[in-house]
C-alpha positions as YAML, in Angstrom:
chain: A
units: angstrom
residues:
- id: 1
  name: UNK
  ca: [-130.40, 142.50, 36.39]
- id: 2
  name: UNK
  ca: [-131.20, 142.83, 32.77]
- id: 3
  name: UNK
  ca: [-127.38, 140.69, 31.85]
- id: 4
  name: UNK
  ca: [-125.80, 144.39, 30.32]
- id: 5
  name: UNK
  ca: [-122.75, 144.84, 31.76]
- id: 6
  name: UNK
  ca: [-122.36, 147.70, 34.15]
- id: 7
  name: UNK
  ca: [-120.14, 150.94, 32.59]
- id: 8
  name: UNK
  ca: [-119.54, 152.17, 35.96]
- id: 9
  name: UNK
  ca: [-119.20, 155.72, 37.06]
- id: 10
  name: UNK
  ca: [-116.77, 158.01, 35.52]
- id: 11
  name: UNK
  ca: [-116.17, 161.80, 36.29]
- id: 12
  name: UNK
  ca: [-114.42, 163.37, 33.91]
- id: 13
  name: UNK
  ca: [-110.94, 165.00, 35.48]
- id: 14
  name: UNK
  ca: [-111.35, 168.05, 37.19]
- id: 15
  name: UNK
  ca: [-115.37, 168.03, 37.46]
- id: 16
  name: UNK
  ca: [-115.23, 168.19, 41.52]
- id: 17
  name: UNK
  ca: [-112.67, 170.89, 41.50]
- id: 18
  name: UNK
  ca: [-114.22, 173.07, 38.47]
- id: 19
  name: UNK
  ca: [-116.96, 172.50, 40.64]
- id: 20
  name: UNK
  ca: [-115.47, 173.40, 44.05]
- id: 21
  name: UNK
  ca: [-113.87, 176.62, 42.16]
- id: 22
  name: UNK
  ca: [-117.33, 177.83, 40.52]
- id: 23
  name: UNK
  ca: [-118.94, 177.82, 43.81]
- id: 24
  name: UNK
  ca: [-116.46, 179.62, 45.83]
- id: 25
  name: UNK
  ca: [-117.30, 183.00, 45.36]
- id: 26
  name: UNK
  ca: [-120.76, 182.15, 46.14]
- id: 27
  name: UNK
  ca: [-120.05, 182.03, 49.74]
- id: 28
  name: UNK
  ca: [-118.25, 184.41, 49.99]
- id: 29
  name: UNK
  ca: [-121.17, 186.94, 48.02]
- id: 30
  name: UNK
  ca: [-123.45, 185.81, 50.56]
- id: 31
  name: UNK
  ca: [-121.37, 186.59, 53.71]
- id: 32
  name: UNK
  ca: [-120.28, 190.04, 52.12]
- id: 33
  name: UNK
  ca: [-124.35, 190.84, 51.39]
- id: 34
  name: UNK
  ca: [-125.10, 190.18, 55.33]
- id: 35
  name: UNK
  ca: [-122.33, 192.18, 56.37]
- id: 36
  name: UNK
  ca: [-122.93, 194.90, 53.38]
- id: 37
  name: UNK
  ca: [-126.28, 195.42, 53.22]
- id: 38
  name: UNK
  ca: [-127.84, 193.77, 56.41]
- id: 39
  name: UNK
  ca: [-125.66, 194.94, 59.38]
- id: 40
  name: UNK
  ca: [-125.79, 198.40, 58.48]
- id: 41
  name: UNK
  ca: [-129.76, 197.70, 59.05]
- id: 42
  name: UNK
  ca: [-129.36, 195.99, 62.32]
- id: 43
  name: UNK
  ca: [-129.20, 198.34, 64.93]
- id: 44
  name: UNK
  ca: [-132.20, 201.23, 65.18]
- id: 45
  name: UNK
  ca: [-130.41, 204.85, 65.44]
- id: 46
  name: UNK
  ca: [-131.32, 208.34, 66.60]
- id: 47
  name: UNK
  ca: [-135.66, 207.58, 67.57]
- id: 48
  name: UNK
  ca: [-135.60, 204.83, 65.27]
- id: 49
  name: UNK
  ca: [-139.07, 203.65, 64.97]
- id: 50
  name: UNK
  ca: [-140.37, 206.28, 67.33]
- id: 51
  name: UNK
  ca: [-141.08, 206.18, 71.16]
- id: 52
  name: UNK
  ca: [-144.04, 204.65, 69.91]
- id: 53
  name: UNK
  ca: [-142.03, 201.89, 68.37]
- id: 54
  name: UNK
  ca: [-139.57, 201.59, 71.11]
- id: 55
  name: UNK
  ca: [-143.04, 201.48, 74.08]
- id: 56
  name: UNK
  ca: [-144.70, 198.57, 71.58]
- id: 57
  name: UNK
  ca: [-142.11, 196.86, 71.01]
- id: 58
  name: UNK
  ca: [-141.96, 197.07, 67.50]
- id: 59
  name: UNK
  ca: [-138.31, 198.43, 67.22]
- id: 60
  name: UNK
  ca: [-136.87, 195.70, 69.68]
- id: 61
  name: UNK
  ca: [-138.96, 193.22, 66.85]
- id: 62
  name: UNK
  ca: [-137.28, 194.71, 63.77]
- id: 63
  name: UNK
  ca: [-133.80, 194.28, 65.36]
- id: 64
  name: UNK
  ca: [-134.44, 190.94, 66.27]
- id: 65
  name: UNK
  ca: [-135.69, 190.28, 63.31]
- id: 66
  name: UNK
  ca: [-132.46, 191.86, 61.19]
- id: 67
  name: UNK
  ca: [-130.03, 190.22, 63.36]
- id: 68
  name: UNK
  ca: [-131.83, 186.98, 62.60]
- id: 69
  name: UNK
  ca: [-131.58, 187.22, 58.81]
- id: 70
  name: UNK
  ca: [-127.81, 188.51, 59.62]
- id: 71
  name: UNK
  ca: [-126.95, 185.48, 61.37]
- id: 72
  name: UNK
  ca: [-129.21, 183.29, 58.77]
- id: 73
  name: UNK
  ca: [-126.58, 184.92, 55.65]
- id: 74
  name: UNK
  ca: [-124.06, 184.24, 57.74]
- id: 75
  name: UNK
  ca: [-124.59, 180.36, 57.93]
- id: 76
  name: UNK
  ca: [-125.62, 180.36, 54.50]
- id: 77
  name: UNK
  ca: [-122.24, 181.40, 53.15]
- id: 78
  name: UNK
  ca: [-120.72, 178.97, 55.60]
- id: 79
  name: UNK
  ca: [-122.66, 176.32, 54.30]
- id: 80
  name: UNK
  ca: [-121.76, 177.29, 50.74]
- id: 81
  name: UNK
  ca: [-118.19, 176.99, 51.85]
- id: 82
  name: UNK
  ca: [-119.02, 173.78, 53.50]
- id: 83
  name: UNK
  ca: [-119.75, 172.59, 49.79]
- id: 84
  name: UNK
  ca: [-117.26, 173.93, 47.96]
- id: 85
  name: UNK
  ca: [-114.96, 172.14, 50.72]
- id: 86
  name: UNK
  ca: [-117.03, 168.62, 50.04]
- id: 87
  name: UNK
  ca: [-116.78, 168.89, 46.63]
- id: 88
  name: UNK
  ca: [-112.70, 169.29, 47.21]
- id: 89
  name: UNK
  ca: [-112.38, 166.46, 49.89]
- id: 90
  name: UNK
  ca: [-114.80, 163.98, 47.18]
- id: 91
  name: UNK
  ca: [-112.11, 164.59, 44.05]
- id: 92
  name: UNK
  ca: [-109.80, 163.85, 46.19]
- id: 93
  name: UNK
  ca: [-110.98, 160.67, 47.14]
- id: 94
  name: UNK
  ca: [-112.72, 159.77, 43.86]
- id: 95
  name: UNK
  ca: [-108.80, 160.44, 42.48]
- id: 96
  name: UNK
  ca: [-107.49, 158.11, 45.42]
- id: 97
  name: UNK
  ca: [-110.10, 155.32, 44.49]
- id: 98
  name: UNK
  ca: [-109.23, 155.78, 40.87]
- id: 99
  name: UNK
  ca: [-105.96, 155.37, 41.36]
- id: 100
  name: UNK
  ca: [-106.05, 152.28, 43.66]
- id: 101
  name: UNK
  ca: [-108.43, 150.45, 41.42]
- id: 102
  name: UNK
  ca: [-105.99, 151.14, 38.09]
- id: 103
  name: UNK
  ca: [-103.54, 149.57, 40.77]
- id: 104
  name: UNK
  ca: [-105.30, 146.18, 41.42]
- id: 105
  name: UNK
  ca: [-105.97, 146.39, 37.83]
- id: 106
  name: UNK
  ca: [-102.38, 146.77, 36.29]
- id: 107
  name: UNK
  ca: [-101.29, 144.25, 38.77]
- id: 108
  name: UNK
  ca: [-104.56, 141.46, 37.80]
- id: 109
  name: UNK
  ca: [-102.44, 142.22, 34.68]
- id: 110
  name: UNK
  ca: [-99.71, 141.43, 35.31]
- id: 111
  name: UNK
  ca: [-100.43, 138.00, 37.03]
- id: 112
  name: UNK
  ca: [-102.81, 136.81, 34.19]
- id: 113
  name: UNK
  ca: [-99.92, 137.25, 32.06]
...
């Protein structure tokens, strides 16, 4: 330690949940694109790919491979929730720490007085 006092860590008042509130639609953008523009994609109609596709495989690969990237969207807005959550349940506690700590503080105070 260089002997400079510490200044701590601040967050301003409403960071986490400005946060939390910009991120939201995020999620649920993602999760509308995999249901909007990939599931629409998923399934092979009418000859598809072609016998020819369906005897090499080919079409049973491409529908595997959409319901894959489906299901990949899918988590992705989930885990965008998952954040947007986080960054909720942290102001929270950052607020509940804050508040604790002016606490001790007030009441240090009050018996150095």
């Amino acid at each position: 330690m260089d002997g400079t006092p510490h200044a701590g860590f601040r967050v301003e008042e409403g960071t986490y949940d400005h946060y939390a509130r910009s991120i939201d639609p995020v999620s649920d953008d993602v999760r509308q694109a995999a249901d909007r523009h990939v599931s629409p994609n998923v399934e092979l109609s009418g000859d598809g790919f072609s016998v020819m596709g369906e005897e090499s495989g080919f079409s049973d690969a491409y529908v595997a491979r959409m319901r894959d990237i489906q299901q990949r969207l899918s988590r992705l807005g989930g885990n965008w929730q998952a954040m947007s959550d986080a960054a909720r349940r942290t102001s929270a506690n950052y607020e509940a720490v804050e508040s604790e700590q002016q606490g001790t503080i007030e009441r240090l105070g009050k018996e150095l007085a």
